[in-house]
C-alpha positions as CSV (number, residue, x, y, z in Angstrom):
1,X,-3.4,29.3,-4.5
2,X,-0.7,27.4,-2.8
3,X,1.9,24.0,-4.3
4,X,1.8,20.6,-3.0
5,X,5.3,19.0,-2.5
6,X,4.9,15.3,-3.1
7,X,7.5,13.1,-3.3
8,X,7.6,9.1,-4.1
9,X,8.1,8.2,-0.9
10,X,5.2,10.3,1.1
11,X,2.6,9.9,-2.3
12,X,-0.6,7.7,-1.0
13,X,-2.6,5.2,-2.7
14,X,-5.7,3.8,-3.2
15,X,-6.2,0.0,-2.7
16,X,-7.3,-0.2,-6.6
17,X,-4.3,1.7,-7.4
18,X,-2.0,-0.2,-5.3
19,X,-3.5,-3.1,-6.5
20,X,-2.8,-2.0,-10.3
21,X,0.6,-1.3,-9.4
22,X,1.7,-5.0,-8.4
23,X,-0.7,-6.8,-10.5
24,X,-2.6,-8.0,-8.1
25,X,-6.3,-8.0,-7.0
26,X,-8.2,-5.6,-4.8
27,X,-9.0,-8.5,-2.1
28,X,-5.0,-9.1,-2.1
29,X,-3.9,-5.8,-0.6
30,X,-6.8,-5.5,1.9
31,X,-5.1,-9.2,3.1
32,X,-2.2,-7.4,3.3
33,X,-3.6,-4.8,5.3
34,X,-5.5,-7.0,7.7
35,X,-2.3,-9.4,8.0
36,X,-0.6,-6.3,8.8
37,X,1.9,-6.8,6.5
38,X,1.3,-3.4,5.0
39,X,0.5,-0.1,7.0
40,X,-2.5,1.9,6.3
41,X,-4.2,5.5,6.5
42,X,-8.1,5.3,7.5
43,X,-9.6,8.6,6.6
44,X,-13.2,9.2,8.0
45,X,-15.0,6.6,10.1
46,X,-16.7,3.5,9.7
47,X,-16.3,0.8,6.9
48,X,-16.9,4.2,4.1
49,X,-13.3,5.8,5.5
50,X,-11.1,5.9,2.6
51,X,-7.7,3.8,3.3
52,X,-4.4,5.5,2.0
53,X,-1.2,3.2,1.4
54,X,2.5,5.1,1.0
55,X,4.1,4.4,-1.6
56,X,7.3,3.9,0.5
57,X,5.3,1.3,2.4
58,X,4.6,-0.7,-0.8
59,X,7.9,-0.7,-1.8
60,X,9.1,-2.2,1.3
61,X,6.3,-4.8,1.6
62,X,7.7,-5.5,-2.4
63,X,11.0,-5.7,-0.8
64,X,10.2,-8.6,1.8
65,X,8.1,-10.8,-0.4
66,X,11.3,-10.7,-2.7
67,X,13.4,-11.3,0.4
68,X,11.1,-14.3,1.4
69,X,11.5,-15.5,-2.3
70,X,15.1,-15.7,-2.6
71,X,15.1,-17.6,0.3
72,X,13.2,-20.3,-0.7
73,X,15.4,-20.8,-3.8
């Protein structure tokens, strides 16, 4: 039997979980993802590959859109 070290920052996500996580729908992050405006995993081939999201990543997509919204106030 062996451990998996996983820390916040290299943990991966789902798109539903990602999605649960900021409140937002399922169709939002994959906008995200084809806008590029958050980096993905593909797993597998074809449109049944499983897409991973780092955490890390989220929280610096989280980090921009507040950026963005500061500055329009």
């Amino acid at each position: 039997m062996f451990a998996v070290f996983c820390t916040m920052e290299h943990e991966f996500m789902t798109v539903g979980e990602v999605a649960d996580l900021l409140r937002i729908s399922e169709s939002t992050v994959r906008s995200y993802i084809r806008n590029g405006q958050l980096p993905y995993l593909k797993l597998g081939k074809g449109r049944s590959a499983a897409v991973r999201i780092r955490r890390s990543d989220i929280d610096d997509l989280v980090a921009v859109r507040e950026s963005e919204s500061d500055d329009k106030q």
